[in-house]
N, C-alpha and C positions, 0 to 999 in steps of 0.2 A: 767315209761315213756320210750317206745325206742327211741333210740339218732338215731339221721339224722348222718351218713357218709358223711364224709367231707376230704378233703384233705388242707394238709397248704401248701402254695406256702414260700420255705426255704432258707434264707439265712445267714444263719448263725450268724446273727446282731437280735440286739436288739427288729428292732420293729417286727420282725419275731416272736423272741421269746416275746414278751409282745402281741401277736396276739394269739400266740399259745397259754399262759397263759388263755388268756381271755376266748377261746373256750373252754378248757377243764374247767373255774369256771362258763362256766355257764349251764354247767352239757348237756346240747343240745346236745351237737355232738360227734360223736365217731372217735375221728383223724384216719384215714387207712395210711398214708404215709405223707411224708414231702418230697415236689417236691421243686428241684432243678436242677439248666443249671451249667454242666460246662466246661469249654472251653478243650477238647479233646488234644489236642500239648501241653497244660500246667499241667493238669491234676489238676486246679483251677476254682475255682467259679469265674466267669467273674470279675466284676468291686471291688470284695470284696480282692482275691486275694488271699483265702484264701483256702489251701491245700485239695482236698478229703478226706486225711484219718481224717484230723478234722473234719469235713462234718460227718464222719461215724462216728466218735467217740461221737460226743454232741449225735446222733440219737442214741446210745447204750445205752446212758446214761438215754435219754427221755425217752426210751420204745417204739418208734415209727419208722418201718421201713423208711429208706432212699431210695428214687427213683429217680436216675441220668437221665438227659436227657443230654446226648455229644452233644455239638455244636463246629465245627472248628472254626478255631480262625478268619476265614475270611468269615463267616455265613454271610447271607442275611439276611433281615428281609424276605422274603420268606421262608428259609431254616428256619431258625427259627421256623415261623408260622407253617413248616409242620409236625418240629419234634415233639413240642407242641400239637400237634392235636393228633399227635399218643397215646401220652401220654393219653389224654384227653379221649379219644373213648375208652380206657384201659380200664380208670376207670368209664366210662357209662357202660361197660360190665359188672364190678363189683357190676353197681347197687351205684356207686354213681354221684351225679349230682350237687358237690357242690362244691369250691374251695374257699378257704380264702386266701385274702391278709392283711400286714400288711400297705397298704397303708394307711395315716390321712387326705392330705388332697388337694395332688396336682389332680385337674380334670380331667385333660388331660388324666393323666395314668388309673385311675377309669375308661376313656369312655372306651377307649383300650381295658383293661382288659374283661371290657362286652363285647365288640362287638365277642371280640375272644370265650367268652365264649358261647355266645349266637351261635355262626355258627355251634357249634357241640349241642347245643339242652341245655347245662352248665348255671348255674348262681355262683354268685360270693358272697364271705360276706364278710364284711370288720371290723372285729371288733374294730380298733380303728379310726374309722372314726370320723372327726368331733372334735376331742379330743385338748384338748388347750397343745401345743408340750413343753412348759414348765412344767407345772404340771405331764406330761405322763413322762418325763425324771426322773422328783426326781421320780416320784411314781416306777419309774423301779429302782430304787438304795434303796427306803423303802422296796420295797419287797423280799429284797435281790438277786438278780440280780448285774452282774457283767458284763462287757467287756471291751476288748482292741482294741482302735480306730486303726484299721488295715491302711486305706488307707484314706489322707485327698487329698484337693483341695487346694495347695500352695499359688492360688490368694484368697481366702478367710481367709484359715484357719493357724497358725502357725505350723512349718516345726514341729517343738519341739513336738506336741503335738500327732505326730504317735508316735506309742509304747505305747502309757500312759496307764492306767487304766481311762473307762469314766469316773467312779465316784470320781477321784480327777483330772478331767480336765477339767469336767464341768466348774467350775466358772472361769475357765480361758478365753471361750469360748468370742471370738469378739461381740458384742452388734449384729453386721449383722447377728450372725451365728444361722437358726434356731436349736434351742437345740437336736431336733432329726436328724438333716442333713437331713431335706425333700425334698431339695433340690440339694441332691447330695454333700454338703459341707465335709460328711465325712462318713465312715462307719464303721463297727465293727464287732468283731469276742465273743460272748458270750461263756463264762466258768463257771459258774455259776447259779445260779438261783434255785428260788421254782419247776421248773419243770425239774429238772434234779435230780439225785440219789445223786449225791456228785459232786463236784467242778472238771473238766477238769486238769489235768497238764498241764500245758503250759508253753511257754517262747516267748522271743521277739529274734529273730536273726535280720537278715540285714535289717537295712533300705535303701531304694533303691528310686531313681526318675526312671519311668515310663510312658510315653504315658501323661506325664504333668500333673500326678499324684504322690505322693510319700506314698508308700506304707510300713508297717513293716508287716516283714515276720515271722508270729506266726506258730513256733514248736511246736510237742508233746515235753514231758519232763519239769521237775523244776514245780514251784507252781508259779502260775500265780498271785496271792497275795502278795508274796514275792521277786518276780524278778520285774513284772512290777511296781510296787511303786518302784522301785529305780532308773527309766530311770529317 
């Protein structure tokens, strides 16, 4: 059977990577690249906060090229929209017509995502759509899967619980907090997993508040197993 070319929309978090999983088990799609925004002056993934050369390093490990789109740190949502498009027309020339997201279940962003996609001739797949965000959470820690909650939301979530490893912070998580952060409650930097060669080096440097956000700032270096269990 030849596999549909597909691109994953990347960020370097969990349901990226349980997205990406999903596509390459179900034998369909052939990944061409792993699309990512990152903010040009910081030389970071926007909201994740999380450094390029991590960016590049998990995609060395995948097996799947990395493809930056730079956005200024003071982008429009026009600016945005145009740099995106470029991106997009790229890969219609390449002959693919398909992009995944790891979005589950917020609507709003699913229409979004179409319409964007739709204006260049694009459709979109969502492979964990629909998915009940409890069960997707352990089944990402059964699988062996791993990350470090990089950036939380203060009025939701505890200060404490940047730096951690997900899978001993989980059950710490507030009753409010939906367990994948669908909500923006929190996010992650994956080191780990079935779809990676061997486990990332990593460590935790500064925690920092930001933009009313508070963020831990994930290094190359150290073993991410053995430093982050002991924040």
């Amino acid at each position: 059977m030849t596999k549909e070319p597909i691109v994953m929309s990347w960020s370097g978090g969990k349901d990226s990577a349980m997205g990406l999983y999903e596509l390459i088990k179900s034998g369909k799609f052939d990944v061409k690249f792993l699309l990512t925004s990152v903010t040009l002056e910081y030389d970071r993934i926007s909201m994740h906060g999380i450094r390029t050369e991590l960016l590049k390093a998990q995609a060395s490990l995948i097996g799947i090229p990395l493809d930056i789109a730079y956005i200024s740190s003071k982008s429009s949502n026009e600016e945005y929209g145009r740099i995106m498009k470029t991106k997009l027309e790229k890969y219609k020339s390449y002959g693919i017509s398909k992009v995944a997201f790891g979005d589950i279940f917020l609507r709003d962003v699913r229409e979004y995502r179409e319409r964007m996609m739709a204006e260049v001739g694009m459709s979109c797949e969502f492979p964990l759509w629909g998915r009940d965000t409890t069960g997707l959470a352990r089944r990402f820690i059964e699988l062996g899967f791993d990350s470090i909650i990089c950036t939380i939301d203060p009025k939701v979530m505890p200060r404490n619980l940047a730096g951690r490893n997900f899978s001993e912070a989980l059950d710490s998580f507030p009753d409010e907090v939906d367990q994948c952060g669908e909500r923006g409650e929190f996010h992650t930097f994956v080191y780990k997993g079935p779809i990676f060669t061997r486990a990332l080096d990593v460590k935790v440097g500064d925690i920092v508040d930001r933009d009313s956000f508070v963020f831990a700032d994930v290094l190359m270096g150290g073993n991410a197993g053995n430093n982050i269990s002991q924040k």
